[in-house]
N, C-alpha and C positions, 0 to 999 in steps of 0.2 A: 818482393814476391808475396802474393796473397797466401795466406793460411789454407790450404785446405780444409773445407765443411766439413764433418765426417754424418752420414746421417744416423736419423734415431737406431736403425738395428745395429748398423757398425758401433757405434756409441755403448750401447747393452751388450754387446759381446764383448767389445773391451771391458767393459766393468766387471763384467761376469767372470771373464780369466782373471782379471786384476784380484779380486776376492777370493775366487780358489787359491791361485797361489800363494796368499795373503796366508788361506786356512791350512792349506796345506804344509809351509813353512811353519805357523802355530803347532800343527798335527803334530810333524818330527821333533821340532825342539821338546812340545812335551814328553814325548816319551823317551828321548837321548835322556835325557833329564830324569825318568823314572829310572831307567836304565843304570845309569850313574848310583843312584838311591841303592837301587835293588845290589849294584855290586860293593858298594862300600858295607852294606848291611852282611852281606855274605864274605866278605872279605873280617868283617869282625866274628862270624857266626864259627867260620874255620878257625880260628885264632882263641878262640870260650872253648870248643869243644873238643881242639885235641888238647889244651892243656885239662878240660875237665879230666883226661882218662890217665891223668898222672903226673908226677915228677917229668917234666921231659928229658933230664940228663938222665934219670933214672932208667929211659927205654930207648934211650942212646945206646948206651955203654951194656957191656954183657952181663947177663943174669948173674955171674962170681966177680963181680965188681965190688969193692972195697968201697967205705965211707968216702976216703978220700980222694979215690978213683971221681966218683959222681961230683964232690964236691968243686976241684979241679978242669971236670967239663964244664959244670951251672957256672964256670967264671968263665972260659972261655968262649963259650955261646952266649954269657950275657945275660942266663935266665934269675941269676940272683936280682936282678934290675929292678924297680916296681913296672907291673902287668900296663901301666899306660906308657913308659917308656917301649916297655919292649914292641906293644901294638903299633905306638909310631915308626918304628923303625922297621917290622913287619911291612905295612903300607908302606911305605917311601921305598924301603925296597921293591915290594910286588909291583911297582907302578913303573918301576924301570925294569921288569922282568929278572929280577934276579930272586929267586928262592931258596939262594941258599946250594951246598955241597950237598950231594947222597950221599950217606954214609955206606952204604951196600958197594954203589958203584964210585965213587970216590969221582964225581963227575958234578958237574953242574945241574940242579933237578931240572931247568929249564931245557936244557941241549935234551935230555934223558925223555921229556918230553916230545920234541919236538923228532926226537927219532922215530918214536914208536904210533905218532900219527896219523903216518900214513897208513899204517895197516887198521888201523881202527877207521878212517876215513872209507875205504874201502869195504869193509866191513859194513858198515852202517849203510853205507851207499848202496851196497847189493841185498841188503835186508829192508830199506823203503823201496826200492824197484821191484822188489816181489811182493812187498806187501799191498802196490800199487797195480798192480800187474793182475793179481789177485782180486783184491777187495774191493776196486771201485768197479768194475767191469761185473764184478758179483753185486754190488750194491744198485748198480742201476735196472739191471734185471729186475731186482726184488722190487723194485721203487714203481717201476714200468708195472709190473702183473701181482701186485698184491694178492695174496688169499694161494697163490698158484705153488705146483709143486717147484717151479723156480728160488719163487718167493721161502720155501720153506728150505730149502739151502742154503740160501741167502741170511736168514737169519739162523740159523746153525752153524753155519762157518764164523758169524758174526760171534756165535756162544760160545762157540769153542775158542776160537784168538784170543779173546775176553777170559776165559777162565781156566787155561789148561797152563800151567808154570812152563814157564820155555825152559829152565832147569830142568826139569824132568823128561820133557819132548826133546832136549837134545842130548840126553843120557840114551833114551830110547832111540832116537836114530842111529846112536851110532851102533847100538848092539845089532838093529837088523839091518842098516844099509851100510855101513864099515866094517862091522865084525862078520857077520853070518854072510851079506853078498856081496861083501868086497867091492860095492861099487865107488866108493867114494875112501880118502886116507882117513883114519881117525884123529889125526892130530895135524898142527903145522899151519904153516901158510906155505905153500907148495905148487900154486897154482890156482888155475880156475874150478876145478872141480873140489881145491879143498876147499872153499869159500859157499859149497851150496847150501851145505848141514848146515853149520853156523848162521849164515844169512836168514837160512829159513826158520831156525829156531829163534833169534831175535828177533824177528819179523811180524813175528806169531801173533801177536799181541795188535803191535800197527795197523795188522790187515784186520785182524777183528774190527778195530775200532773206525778205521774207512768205510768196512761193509755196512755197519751201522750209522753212521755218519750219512754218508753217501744217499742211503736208501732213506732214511726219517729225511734229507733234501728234495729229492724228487716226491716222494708221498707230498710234502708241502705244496712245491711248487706248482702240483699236478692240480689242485686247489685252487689256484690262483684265477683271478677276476681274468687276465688276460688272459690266462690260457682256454679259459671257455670262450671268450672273446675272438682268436684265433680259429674255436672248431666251429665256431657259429658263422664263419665267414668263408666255411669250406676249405682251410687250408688241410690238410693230410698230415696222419696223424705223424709221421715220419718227419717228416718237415717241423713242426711242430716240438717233435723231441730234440731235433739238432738245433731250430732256431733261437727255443725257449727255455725250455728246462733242462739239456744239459751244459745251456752255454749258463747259466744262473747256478747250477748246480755245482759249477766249477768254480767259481767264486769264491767261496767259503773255505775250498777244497785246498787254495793255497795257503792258508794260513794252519791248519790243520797238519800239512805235509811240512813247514817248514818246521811248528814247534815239534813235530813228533822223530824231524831229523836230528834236530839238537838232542832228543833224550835217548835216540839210538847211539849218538855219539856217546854219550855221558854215562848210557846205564849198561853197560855190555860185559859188566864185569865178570858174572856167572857165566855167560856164554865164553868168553875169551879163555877164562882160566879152565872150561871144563877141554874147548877144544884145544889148547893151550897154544891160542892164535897170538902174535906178539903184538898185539895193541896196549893201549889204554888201560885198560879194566884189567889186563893181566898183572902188566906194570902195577898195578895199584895194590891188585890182592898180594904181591911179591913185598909190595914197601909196607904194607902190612903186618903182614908174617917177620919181615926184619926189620918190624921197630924203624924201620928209615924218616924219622919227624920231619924232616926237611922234605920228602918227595913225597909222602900223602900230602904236606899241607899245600903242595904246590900241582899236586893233580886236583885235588878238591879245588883249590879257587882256577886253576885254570879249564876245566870243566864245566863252572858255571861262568864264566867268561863266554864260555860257546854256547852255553845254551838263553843266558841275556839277548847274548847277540843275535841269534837265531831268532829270535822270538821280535827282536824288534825290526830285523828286515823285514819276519813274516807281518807284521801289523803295517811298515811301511808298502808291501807291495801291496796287501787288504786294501789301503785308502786309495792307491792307482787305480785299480782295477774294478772296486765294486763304488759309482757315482751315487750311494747313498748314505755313505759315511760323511757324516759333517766334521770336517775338519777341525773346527775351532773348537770340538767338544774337548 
């Protein structure tokens, strides 16, 4: 049976995917590969800095603890060991997920984790959907009508998310819309309505940084050689905005929204502990407070676990979506 001829265009287009996918494969493996880097570096960085803050059997065992008390624990955690033994076994542990007993809860850090999750997942989740909901829908406005009294909302909402301590905006909501108009519970996870304060006060910040984000994208875009190339051909300017600059606009936008979920995951600790929401950040400030060595250091690396990882879908979807990332870079 004869081979099939393919002609010259068929020919180029195979070539053409054959080398994307070539780049694209280069693209992932590098950055699994930073990825890797960045958690073993953070996996040592946790392991330096809670022993910098002390004896660790020393903040084990209670403050009227005897010499021999402490001595007694450092042998049965192993901390008398030299600091490169103990690291290895640190790592080879983390990598099969085991970190160790709570001392507080007398449980596995990793289960203790793994409970408290989903409320922090939830948490985060309704504080980027408001902050999306918000600030890009406000940043395109501003982006569209520069100079305008739109525009100057736009960037005040953008000044305020940016500089007002979510700590403090959410001490303040609750005295006027928990305590004074009882519209919402002050504390708990209890529902949908106790998730609004909280969400909106970690939030705060995320939509500042969209509304600005968002708006310096469209000012760009609005710039661009094609888009004056579009109004010089009579297209409307309506059309215009949906075909070119907010579908370009959006682009950028995903990778932006992914890294900023991983830091709502990760950075929620003030908000959790003031609403006293059972996530994460609470659990953290608690293991804290009780000397628990084992579940800080197993929130701290499992934290930045999610925010790695976060960060490298968000670069893996970037190279899908926008076709002017060179792969092989």
């Amino acid at each position: 049976m004869p081979t099939p001829v393919l002609s010259a265009a068929e020919g180029c287009q195979r070539l053409f995917w054959a080398r994307k996918i070539a780049f694209m494969q280069r693209y992932i493996l590098s950055r699994i590969i930073q990825s890797l880097l960045i958690l073993a570096g953070v996996l040592l960085i946790v392991f330096v800095m809670l022993r910098l803050t002390g004896d660790p059997a020393a903040l084990m065992v209670s403050r009227n603890a005897t010499p021999e008390q402490i001595a007694a624990v450092r042998e049965e955690m192993g901390f008398n060991r030299p600091l490169i033994v103990q690291f290895g076994d640190f790592a080879a542990r983390a990598l099969v997920g085991d970190f160790g007993i709570s001392i507080r809860h007398r449980q596995p850090a990793l289960q203790l984790i793994l409970e408290r999750l989903p409320a922090t997942v939830e948490l985060a989740a309704a504080a980027l959907l408001m902050a999306m909901v918000i600030g890009i829908p406000l940043g395109i406005i501003g982006g569209s009508k520069p100079g305008s009294g739109l525009d100057f909302v736009a960037r005040f909402a953008g000044l305020i998310g940016q500089t007002v301590p979510n700590f403090w905006l959410a001490m303040i909501m609750i005295i006027v819309f928990a305590v004074n108009l009882r519209w919402f519970p002050t504390f708990g996870r209890s529902g949908l309505d106790s998730v609004i304060l909280p969400a909106f006060a970690l939030g705060l910040l995320t939509m500042g940084q969209l509304v600005r984000f968002t708006r310096s994208s469209v000012l760009e875009i609005r710039n661009e050689d094609y888009i004056r190339t579009a109004r010089s051909k009579g297209i409307s300017g309506r059309q215009i905005y949906m075909r070119h600059v907010l579908r370009n606009a959006a682009i950028p936008l995903i990778s932006i929204i992914g890294v900023q979920f991983g830091y709502l995951l990760s950075g929620s600790i003030y908000i959790e502990t003031i609403f006293a929401w059972p996530g994460l950040g609470n659990l953290l400030a608690e293991a804290v407070g009780n000397r628990d060595f084992a579940l800080v250091q197993a929130i701290a690396f499992f934290s930045s676990v999610v925010v790695v990882t976060l960060n490298l879908l968000s670069d893996i979807a970037y190279a899908f979506v926008d076709p002017r990332i060179r792969y092989g870079d």
